[in-house]
PDB file with SEQRES, HELIX, SHEET and CRYST1 records, atoms N, CA, C and O in Angstrom:
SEQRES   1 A   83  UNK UNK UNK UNK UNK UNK UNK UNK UNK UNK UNK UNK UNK          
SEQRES   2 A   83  UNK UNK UNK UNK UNK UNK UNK UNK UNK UNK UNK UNK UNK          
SEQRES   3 A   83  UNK UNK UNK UNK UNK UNK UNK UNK UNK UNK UNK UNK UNK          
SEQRES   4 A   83  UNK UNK UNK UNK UNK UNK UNK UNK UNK UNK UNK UNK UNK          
SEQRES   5 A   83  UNK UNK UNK UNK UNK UNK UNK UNK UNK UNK UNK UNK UNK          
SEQRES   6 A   83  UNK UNK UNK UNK UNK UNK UNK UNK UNK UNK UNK UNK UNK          
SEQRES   7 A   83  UNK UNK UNK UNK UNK                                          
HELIX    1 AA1 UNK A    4  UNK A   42  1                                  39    
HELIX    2 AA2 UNK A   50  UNK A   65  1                                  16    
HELIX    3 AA3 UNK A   69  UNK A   80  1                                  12    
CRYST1    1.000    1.000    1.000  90.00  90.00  90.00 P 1           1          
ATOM      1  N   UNK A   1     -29.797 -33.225 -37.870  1.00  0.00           N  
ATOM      2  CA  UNK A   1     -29.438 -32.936 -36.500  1.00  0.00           C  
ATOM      3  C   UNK A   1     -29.896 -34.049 -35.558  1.00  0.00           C  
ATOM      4  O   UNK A   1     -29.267 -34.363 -34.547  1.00  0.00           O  
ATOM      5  N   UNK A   2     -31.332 -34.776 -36.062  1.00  0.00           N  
ATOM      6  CA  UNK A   2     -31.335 -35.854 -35.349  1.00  0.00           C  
ATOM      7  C   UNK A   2     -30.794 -37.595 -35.007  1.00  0.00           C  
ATOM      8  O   UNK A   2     -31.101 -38.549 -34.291  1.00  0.00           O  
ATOM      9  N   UNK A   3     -29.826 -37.215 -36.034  1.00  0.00           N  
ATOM     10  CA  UNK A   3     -28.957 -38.518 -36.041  1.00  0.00           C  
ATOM     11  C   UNK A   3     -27.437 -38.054 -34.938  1.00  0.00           C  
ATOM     12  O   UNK A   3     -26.749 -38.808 -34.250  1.00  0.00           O  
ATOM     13  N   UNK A   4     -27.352 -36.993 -35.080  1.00  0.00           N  
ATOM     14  CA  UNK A   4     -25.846 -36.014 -34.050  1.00  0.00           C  
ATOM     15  C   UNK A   4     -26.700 -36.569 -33.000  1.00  0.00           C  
ATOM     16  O   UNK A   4     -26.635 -37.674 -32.462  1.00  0.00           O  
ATOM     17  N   UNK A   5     -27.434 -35.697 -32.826  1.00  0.00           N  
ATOM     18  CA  UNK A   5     -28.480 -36.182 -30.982  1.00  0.00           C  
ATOM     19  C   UNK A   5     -28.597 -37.273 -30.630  1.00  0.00           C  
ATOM     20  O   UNK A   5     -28.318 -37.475 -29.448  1.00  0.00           O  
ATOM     21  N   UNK A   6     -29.018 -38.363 -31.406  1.00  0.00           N  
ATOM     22  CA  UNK A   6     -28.843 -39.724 -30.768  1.00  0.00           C  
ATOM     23  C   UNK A   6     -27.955 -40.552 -30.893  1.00  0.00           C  
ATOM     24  O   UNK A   6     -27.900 -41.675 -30.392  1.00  0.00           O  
ATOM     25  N   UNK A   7     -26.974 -39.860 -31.795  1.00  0.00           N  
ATOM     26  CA  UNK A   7     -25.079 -41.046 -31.834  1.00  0.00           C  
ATOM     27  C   UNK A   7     -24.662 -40.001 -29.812  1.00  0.00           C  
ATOM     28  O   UNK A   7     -24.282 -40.557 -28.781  1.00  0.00           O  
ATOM     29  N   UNK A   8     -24.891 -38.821 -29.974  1.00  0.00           N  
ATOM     30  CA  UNK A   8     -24.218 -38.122 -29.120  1.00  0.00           C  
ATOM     31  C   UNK A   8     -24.723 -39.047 -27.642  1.00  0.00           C  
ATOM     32  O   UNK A   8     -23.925 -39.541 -26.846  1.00  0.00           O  
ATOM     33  N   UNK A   9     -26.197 -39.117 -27.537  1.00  0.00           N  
ATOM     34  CA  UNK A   9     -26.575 -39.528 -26.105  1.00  0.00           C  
ATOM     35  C   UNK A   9     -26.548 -41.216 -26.193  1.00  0.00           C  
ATOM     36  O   UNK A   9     -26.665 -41.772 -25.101  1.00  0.00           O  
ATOM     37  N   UNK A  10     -26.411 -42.062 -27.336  1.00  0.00           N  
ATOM     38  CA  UNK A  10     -25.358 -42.960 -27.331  1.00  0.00           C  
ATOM     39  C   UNK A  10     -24.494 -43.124 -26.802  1.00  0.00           C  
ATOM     40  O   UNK A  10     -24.327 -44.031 -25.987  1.00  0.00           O  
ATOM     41  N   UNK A  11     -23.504 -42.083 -27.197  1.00  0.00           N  
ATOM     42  CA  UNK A  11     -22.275 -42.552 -26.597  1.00  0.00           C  
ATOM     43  C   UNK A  11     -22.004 -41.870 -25.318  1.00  0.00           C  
ATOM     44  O   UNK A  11     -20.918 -42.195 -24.839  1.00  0.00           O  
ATOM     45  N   UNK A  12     -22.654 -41.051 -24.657  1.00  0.00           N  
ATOM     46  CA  UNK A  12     -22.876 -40.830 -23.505  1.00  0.00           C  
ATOM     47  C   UNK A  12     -23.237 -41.521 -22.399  1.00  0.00           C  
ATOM     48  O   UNK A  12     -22.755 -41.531 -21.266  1.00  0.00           O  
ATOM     49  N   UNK A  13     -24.302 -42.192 -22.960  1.00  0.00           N  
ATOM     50  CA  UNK A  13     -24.827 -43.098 -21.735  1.00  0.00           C  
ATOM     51  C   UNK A  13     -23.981 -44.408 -21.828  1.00  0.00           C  
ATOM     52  O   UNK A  13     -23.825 -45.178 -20.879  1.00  0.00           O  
ATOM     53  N   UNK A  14     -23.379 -44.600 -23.249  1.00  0.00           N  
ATOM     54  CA  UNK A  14     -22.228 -45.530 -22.959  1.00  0.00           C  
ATOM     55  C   UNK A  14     -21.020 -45.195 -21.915  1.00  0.00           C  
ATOM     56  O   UNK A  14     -20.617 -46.068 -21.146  1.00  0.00           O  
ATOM     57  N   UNK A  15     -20.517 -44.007 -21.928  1.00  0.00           N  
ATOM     58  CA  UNK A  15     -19.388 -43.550 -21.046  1.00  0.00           C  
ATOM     59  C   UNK A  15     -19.649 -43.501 -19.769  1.00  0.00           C  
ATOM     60  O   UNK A  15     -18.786 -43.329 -18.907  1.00  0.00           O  
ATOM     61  N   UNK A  16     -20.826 -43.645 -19.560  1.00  0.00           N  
ATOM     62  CA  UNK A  16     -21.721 -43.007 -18.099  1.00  0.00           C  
ATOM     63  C   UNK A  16     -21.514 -44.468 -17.461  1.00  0.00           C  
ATOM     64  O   UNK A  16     -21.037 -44.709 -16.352  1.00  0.00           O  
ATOM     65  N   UNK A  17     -22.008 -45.440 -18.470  1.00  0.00           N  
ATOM     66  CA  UNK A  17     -22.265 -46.751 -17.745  1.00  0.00           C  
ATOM     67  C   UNK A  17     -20.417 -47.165 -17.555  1.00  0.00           C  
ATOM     68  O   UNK A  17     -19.959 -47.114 -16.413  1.00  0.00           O  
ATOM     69  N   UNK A  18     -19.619 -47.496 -18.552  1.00  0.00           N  
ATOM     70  CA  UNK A  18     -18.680 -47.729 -17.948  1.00  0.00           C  
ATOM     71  C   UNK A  18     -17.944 -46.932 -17.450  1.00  0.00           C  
ATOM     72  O   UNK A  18     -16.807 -47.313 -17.173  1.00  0.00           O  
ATOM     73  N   UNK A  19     -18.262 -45.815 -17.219  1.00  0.00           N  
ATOM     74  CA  UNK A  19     -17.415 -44.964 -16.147  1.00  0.00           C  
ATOM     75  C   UNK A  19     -17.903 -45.720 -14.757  1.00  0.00           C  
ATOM     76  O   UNK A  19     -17.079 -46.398 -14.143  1.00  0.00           O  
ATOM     77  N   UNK A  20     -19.298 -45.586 -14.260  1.00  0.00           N  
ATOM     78  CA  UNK A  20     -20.033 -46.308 -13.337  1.00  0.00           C  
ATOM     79  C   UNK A  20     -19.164 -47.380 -12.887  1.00  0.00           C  
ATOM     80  O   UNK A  20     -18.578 -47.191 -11.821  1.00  0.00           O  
ATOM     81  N   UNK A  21     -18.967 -48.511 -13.529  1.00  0.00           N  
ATOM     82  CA  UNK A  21     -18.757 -49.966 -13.113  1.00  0.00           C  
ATOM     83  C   UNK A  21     -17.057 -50.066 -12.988  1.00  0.00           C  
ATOM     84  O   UNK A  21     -16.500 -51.045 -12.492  1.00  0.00           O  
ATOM     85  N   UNK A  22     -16.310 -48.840 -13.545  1.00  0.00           N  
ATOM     86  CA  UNK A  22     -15.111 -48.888 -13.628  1.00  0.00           C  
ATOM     87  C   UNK A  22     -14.502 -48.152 -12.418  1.00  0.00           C  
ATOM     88  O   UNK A  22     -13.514 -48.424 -11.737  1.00  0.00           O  
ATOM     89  N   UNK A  23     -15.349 -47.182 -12.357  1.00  0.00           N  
ATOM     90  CA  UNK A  23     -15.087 -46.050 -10.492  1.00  0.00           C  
ATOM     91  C   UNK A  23     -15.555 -47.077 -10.178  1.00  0.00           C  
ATOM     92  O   UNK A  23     -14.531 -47.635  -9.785  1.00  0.00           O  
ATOM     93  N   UNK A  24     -16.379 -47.825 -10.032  1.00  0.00           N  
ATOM     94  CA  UNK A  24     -17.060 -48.592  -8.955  1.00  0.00           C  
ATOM     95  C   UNK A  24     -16.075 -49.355  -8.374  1.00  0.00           C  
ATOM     96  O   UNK A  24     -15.946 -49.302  -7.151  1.00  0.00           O  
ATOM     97  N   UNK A  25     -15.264 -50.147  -9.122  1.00  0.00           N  
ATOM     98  CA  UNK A  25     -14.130 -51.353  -9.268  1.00  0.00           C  
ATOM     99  C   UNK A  25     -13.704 -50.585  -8.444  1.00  0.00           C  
ATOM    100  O   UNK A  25     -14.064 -50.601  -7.267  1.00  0.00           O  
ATOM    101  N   UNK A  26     -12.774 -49.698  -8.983  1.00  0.00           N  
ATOM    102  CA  UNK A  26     -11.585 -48.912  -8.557  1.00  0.00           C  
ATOM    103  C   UNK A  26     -11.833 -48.610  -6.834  1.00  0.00           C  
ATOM    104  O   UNK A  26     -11.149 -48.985  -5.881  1.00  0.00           O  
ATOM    105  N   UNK A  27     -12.618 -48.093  -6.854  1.00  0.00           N  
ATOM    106  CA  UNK A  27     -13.268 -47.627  -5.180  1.00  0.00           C  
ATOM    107  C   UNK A  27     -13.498 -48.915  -4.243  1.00  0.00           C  
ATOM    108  O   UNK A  27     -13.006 -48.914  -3.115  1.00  0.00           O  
ATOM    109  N   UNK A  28     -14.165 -49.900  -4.658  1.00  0.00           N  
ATOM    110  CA  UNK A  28     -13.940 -50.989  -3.985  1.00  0.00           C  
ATOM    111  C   UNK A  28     -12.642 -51.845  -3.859  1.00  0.00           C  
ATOM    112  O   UNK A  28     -12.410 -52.547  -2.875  1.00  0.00           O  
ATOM    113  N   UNK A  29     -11.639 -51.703  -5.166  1.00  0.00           N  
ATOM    114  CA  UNK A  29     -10.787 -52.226  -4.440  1.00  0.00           C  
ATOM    115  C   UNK A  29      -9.933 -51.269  -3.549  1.00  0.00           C  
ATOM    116  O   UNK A  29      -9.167 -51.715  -2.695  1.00  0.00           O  
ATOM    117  N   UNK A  30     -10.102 -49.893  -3.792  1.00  0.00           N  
ATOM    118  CA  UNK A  30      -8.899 -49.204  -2.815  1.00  0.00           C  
ATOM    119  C   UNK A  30      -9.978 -49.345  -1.618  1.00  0.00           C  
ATOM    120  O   UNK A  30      -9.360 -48.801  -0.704  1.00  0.00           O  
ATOM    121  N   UNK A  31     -11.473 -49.830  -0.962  1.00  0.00           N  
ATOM    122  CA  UNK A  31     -11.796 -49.723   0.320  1.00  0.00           C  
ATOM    123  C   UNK A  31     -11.065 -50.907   0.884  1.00  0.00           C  
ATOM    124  O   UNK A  31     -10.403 -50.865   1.922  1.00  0.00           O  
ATOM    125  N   UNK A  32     -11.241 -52.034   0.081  1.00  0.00           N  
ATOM    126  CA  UNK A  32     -10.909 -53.094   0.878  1.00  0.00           C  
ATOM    127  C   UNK A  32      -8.830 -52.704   1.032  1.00  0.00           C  
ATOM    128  O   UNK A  32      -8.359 -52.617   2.166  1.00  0.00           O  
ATOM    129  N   UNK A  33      -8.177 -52.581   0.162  1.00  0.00           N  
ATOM    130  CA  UNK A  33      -7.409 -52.347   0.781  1.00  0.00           C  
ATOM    131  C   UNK A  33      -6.842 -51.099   1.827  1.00  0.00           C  
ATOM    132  O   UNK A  33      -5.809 -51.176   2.492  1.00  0.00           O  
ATOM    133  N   UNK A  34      -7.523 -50.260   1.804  1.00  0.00           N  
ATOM    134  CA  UNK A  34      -7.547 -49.079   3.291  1.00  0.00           C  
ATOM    135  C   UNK A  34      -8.000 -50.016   4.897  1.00  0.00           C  
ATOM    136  O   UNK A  34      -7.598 -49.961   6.060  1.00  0.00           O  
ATOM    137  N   UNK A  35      -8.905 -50.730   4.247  1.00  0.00           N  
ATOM    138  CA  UNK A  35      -9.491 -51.449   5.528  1.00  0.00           C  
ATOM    139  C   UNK A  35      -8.607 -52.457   5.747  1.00  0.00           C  
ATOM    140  O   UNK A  35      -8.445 -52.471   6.967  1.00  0.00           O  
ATOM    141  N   UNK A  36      -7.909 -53.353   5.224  1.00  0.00           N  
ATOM    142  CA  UNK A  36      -6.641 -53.873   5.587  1.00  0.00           C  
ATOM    143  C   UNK A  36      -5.790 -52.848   6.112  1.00  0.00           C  
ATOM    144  O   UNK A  36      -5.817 -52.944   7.339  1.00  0.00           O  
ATOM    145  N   UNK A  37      -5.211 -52.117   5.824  1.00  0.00           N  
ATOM    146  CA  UNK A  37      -4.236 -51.529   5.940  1.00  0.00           C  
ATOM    147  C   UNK A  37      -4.576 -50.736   7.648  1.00  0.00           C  
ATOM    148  O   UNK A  37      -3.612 -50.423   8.346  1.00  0.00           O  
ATOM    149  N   UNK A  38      -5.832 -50.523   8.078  1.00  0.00           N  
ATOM    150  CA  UNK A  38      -6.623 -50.086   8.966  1.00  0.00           C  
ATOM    151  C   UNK A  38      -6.375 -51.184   9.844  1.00  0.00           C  
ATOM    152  O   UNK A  38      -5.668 -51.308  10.844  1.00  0.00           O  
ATOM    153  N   UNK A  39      -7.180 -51.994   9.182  1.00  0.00           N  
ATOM    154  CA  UNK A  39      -6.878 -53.295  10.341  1.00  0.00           C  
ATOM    155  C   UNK A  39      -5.744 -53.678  10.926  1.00  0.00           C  
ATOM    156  O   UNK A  39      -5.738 -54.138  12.068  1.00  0.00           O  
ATOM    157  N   UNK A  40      -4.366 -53.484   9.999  1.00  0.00           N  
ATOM    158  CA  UNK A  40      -3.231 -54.053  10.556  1.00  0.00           C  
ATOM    159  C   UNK A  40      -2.649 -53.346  11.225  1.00  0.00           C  
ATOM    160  O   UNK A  40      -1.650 -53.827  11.759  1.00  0.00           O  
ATOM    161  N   UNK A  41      -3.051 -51.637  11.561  1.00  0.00           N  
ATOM    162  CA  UNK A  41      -2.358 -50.779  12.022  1.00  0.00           C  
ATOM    163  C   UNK A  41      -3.082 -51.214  13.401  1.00  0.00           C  
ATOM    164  O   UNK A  41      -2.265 -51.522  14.269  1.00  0.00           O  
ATOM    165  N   UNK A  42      -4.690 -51.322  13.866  1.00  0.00           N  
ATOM    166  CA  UNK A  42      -5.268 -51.351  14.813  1.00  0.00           C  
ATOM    167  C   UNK A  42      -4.910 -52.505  15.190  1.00  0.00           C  
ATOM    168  O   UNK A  42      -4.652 -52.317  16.378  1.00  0.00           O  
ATOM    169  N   UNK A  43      -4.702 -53.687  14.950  1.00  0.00           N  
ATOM    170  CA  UNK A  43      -4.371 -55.288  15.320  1.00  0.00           C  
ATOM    171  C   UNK A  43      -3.059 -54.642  16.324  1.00  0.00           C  
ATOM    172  O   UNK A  43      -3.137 -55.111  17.460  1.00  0.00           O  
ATOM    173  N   UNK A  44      -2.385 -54.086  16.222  1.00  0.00           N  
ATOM    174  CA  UNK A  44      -1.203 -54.068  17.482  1.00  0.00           C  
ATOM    175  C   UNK A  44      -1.929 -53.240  18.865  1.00  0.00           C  
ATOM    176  O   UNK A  44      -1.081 -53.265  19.756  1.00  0.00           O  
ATOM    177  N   UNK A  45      -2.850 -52.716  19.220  1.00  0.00           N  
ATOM    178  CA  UNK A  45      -3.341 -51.724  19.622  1.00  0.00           C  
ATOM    179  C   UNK A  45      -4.075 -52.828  20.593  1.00  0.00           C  
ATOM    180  O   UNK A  45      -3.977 -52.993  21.809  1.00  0.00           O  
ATOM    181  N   UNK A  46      -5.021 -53.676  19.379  1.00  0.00           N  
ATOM    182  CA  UNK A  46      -5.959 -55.177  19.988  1.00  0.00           C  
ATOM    183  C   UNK A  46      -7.360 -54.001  20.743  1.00  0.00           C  
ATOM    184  O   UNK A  46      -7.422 -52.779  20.876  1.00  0.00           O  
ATOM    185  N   UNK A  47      -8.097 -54.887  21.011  1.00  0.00           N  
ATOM    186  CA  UNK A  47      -9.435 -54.698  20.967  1.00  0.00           C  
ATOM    187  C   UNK A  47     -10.340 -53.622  19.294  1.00  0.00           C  
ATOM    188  O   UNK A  47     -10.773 -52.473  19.198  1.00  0.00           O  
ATOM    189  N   UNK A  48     -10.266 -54.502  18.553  1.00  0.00           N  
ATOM    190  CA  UNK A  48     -10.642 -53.980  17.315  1.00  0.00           C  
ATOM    191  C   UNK A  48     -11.835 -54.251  16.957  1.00  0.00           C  
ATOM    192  O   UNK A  48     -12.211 -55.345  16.534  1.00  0.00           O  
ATOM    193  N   UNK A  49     -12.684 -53.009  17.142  1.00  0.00           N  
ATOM    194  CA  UNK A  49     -14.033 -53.208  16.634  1.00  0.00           C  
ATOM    195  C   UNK A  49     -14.423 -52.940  15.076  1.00  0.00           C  
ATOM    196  O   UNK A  49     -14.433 -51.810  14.587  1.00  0.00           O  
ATOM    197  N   UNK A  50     -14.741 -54.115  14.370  1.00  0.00           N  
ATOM    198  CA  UNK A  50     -14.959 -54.215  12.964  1.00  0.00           C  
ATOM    199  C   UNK A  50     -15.965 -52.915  12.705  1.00  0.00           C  
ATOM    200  O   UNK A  50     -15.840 -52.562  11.532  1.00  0.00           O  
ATOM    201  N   UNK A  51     -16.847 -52.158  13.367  1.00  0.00           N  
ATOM    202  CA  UNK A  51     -18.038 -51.888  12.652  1.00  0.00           C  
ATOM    203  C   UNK A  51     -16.903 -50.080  12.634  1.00  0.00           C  
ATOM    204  O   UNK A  51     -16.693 -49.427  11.611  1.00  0.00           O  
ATOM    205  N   UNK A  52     -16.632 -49.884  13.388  1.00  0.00           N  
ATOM    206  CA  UNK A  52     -15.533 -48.738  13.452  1.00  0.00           C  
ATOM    207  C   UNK A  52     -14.717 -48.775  12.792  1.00  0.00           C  
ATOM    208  O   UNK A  52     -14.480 -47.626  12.417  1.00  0.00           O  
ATOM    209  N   UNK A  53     -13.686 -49.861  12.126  1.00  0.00           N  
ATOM    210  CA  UNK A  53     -12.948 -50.361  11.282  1.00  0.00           C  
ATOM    211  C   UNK A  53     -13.506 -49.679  10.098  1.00  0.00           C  
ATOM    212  O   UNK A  53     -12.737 -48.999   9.418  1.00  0.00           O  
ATOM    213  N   UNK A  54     -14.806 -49.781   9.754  1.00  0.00           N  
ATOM    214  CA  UNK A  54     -15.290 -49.921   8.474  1.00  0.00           C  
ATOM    215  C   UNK A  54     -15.726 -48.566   8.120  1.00  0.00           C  
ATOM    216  O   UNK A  54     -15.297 -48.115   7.059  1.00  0.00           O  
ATOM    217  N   UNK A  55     -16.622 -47.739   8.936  1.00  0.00           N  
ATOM    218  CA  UNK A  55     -16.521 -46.827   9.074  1.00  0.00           C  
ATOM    219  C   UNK A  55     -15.599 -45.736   8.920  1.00  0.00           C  
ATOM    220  O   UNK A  55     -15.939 -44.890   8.092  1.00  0.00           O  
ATOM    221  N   UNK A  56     -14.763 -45.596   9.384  1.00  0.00           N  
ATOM    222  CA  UNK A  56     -12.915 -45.204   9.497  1.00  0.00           C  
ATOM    223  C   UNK A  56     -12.584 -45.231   7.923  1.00  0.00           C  
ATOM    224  O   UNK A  56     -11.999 -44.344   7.301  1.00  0.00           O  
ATOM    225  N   UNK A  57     -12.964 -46.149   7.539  1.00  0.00           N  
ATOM    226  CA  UNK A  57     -12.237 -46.400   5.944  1.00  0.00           C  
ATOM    227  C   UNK A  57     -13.509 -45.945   5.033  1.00  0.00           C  
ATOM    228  O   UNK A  57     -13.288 -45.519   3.899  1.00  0.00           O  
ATOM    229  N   UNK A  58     -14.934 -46.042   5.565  1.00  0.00           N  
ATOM    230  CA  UNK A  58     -15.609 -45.199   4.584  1.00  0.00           C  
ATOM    231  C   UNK A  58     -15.482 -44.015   4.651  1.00  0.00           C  
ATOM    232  O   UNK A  58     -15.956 -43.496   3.640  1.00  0.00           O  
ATOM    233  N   UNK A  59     -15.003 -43.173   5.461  1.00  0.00           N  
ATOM    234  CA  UNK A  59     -14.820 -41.935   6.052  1.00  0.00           C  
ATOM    235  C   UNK A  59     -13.649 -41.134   4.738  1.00  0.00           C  
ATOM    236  O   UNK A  59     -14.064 -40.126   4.166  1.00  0.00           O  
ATOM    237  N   UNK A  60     -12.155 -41.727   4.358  1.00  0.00           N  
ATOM    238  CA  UNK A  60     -11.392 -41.575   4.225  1.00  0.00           C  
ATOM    239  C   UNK A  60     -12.025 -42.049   2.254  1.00  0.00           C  
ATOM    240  O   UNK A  60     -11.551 -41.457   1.285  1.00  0.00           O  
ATOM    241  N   UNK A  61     -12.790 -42.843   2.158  1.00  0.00           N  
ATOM    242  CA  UNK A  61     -12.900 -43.240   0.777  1.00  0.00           C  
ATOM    243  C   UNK A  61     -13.280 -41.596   0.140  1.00  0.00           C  
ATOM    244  O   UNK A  61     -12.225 -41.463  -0.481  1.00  0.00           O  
ATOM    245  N   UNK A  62     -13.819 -40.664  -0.052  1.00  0.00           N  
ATOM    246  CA  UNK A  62     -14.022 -39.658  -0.803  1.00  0.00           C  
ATOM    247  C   UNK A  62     -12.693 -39.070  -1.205  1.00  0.00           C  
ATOM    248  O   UNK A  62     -12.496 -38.594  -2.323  1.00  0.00           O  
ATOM    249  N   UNK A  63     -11.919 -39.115  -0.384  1.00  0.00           N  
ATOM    250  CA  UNK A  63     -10.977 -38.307  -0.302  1.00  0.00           C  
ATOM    251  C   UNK A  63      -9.700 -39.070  -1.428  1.00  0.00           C  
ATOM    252  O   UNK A  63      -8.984 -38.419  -2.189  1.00  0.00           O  
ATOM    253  N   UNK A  64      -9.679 -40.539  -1.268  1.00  0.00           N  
ATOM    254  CA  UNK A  64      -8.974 -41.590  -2.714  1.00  0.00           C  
ATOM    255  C   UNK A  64      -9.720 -41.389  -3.766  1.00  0.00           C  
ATOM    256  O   UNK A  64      -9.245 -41.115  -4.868  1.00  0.00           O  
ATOM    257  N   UNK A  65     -11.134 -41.521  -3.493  1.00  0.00           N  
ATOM    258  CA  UNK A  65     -11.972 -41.310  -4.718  1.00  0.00           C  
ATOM    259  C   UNK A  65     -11.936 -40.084  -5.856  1.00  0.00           C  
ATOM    260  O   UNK A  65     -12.075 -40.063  -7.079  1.00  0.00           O  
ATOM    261  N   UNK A  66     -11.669 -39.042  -4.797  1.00  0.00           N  
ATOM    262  CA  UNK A  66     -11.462 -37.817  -5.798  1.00  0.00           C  
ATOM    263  C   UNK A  66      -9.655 -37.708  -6.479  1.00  0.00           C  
ATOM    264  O   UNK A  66      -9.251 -36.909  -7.323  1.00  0.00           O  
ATOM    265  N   UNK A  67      -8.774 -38.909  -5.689  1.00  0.00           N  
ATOM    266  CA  UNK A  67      -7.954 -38.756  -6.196  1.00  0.00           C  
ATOM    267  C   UNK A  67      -7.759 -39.634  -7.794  1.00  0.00           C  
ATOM    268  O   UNK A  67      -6.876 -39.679  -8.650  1.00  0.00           O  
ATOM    269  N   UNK A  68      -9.003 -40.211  -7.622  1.00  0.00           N  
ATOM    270  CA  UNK A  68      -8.377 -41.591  -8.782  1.00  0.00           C  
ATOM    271  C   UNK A  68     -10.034 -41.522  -9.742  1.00  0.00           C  
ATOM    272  O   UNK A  68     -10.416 -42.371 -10.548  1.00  0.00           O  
ATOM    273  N   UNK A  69     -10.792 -40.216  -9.320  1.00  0.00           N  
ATOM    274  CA  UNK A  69     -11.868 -39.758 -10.610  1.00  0.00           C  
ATOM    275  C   UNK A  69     -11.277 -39.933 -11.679  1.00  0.00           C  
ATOM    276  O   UNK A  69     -11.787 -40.821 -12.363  1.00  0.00           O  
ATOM    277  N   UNK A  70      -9.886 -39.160 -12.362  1.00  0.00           N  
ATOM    278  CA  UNK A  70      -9.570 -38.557 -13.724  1.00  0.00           C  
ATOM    279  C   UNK A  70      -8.666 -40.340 -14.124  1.00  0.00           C  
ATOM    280  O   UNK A  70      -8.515 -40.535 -15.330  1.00  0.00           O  
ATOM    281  N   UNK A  71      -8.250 -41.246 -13.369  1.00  0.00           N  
ATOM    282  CA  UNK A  71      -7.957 -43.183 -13.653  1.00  0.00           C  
ATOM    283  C   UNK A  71      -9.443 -43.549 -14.221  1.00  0.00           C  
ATOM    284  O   UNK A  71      -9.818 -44.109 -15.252  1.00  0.00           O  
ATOM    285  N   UNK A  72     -10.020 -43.078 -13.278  1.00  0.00           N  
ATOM    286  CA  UNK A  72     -11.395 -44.124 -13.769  1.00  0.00           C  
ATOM    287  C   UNK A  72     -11.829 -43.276 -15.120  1.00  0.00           C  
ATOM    288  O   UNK A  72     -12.174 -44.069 -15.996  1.00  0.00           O  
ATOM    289  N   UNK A  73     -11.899 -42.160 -15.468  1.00  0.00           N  
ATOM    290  CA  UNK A  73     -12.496 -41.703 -16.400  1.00  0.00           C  
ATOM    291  C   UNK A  73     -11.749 -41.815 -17.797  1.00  0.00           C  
ATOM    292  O   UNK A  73     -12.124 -41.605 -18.950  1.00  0.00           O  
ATOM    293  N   UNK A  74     -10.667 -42.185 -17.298  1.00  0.00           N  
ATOM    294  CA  UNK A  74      -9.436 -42.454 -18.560  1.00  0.00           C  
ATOM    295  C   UNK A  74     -10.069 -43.882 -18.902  1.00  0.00           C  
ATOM    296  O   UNK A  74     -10.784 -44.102 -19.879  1.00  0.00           O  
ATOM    297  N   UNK A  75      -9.628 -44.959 -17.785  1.00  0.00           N  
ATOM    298  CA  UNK A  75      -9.896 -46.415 -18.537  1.00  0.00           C  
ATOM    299  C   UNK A  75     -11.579 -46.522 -19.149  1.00  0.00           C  
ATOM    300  O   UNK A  75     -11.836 -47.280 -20.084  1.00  0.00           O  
ATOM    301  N   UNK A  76     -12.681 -45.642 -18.472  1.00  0.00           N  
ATOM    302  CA  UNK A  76     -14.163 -45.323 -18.516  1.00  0.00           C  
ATOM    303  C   UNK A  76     -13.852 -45.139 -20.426  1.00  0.00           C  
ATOM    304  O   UNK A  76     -14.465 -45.865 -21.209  1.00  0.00           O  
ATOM    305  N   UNK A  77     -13.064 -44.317 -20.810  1.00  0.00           N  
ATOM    306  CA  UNK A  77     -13.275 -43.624 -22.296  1.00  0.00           C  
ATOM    307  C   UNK A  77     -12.355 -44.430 -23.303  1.00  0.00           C  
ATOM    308  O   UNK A  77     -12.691 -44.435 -24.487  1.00  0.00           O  
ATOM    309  N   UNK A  78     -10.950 -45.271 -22.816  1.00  0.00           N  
ATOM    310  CA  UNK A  78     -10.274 -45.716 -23.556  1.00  0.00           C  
ATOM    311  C   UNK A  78     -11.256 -47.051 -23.678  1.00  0.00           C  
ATOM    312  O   UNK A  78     -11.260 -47.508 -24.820  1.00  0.00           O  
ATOM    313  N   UNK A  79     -12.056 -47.738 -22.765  1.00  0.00           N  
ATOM    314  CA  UNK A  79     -13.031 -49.385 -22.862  1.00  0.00           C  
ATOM    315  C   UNK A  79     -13.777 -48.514 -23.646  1.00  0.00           C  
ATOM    316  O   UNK A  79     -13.702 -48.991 -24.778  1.00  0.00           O  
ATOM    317  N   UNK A  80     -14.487 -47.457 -23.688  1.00  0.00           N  
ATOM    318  CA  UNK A  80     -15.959 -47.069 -24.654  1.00  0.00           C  
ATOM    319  C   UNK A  80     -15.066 -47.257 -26.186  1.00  0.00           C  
ATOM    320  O   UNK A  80     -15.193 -48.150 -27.023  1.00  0.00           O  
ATOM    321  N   UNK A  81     -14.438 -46.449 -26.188  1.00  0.00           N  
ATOM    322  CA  UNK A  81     -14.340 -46.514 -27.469  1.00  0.00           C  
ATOM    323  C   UNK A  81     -12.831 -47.528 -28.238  1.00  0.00           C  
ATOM    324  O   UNK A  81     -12.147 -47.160 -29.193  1.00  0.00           O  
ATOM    325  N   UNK A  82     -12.668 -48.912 -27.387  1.00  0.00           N  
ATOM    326  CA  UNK A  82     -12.160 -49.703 -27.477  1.00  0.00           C  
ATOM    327  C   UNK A  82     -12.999 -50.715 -28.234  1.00  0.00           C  
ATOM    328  O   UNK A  82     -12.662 -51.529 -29.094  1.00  0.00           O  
ATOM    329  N   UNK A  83     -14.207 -50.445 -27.678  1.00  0.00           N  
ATOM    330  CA  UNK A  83     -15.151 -51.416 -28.047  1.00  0.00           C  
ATOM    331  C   UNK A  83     -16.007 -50.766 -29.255  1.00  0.00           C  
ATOM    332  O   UNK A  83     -16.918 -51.406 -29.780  1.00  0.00           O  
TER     333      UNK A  83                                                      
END                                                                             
């Protein structure tokens, strides 16, 4: 039983880590592009304060994030056990 227990939390903390760095990706690139997409809507408007900009788009990140959990957890399990 103690070889199950440590292949199991093996490959757990393997999935954990590249789940981590793979949501991570994913979330940073959909902030930076919300915050473009933010920016270009506010650029016609003019007087655009960056720190509100940024804000605005961290605000809205949970809400992509929970859409693109079950992306990241797919490419998270197809890289674990790719490798």
């Amino acid at each position: 039983m103690k070889i199950t227990s440590t292949l199991f939390i093996y490959l757990i903390r393997r999935l954990m880590l590249h789940f981590m760095v793979i949501y991570g990706g994913l979330l940073g690139i959909v902030y930076v592009f919300e915050a473009v997409e933010l920016l270009r809507r506010l650029a016609k408007r003019g007087g655009v304060d960056f720190d509100v900009l940024f804000v605005m788009t961290a605000y809205k990140l949970p809400e992509v994030g929970l859409q693109i959990l079950p992306f990241g957890l797919f490419f998270a399990c197809v890289f674990m056990l790719w490798n």
